[in-house]
C-alpha positions in Angstrom: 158.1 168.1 173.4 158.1 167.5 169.7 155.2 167.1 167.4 155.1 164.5 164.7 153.2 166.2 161.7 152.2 163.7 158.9 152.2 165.6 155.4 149.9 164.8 153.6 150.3 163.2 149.3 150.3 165.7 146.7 146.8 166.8 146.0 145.0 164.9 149.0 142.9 167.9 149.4 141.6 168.6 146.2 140.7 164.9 146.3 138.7 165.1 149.2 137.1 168.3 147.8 136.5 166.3 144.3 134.9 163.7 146.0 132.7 165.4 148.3 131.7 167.9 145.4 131.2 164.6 143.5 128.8 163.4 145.8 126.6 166.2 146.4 126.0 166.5 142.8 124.9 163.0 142.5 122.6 163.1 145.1 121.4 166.6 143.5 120.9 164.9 140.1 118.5 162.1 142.0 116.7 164.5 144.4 115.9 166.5 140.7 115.2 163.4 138.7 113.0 162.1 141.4 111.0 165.5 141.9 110.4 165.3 138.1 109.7 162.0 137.4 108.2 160.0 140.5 104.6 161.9 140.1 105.0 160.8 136.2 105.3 157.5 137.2 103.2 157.3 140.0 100.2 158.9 138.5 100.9 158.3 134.9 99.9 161.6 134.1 102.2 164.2 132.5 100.7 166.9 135.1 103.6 167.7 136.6 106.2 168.2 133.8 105.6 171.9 134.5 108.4 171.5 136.6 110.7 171.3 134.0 112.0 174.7 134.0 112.8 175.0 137.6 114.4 171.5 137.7 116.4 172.6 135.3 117.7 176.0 136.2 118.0 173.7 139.5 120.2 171.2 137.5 123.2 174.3 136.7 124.1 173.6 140.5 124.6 170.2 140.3 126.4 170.1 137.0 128.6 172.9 138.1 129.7 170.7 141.0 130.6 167.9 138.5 132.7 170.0 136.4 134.5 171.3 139.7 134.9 167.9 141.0 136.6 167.0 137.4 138.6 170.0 137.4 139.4 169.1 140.8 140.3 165.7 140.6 142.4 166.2 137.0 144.8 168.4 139.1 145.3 166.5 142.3 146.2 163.5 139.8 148.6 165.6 137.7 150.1 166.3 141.4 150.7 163.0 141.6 147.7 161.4 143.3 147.1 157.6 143.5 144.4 155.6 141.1 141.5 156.6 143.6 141.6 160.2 141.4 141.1 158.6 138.1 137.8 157.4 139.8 136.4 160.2 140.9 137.6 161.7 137.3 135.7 158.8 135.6 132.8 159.2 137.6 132.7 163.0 137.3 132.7 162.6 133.5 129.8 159.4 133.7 128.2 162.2 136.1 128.3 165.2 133.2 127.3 162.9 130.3 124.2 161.3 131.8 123.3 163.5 134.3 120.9 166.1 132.0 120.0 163.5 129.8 118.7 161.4 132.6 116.7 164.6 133.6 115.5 165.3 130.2 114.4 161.7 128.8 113.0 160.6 132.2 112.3 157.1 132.6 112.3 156.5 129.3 116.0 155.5 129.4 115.6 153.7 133.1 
């Protein structure tokens, strides 16, 4: 019996690992952004802006994963991956830019 193996494009694994990574750090910059701001805006107090520290020694993991997931997704397109990489590349950079300023300014800029 033979066995038909599929190869995969150029760089289809870092991809998938870009966009995952890309992923998680998004929904790590909103968990952050809400544990900071929602009792702001709920209360209207600025009570619990004490948490501004931890969120953002809490942020370097998020961020960290961006910058993977640009690194990431700049070599699988250099390997010759389709359009779908300069996505996750754009979005990674979006992610970097406004991720700690989101965090910092608050609602302010939503």
């Amino acid at each position: 019996m033979a066995s038909t193996v599929q190869s995969e494009p150029p760089g289809a694994g870092r991809y998938t690992a870009a966009r995952v990574l890309l992923v998680c750090s998004a929904a790590g910059f909103a968990i952050l952004w809400v544990t900071l701001w929602v009792p702001v805006l709920l209360t209207g107090s600025e009570g619990s802006l004490f948490l501004y520290p931890i969120v953002f020694l809490l942020a370097a993991g998020p961020w960290a994963g961006a910058w993977t997931a640009l690194a990431l997704a700049g070599s699988s397109l250099k390997a010759g991956g389709s359009s779908r990489n300069e996505l996750v590349l754009a979005f990674s950079a979006i992610l970097l830019a406004l991720g700690p300023v989101l965090l910092w300014f608050g609602p302010t800029l939503t």
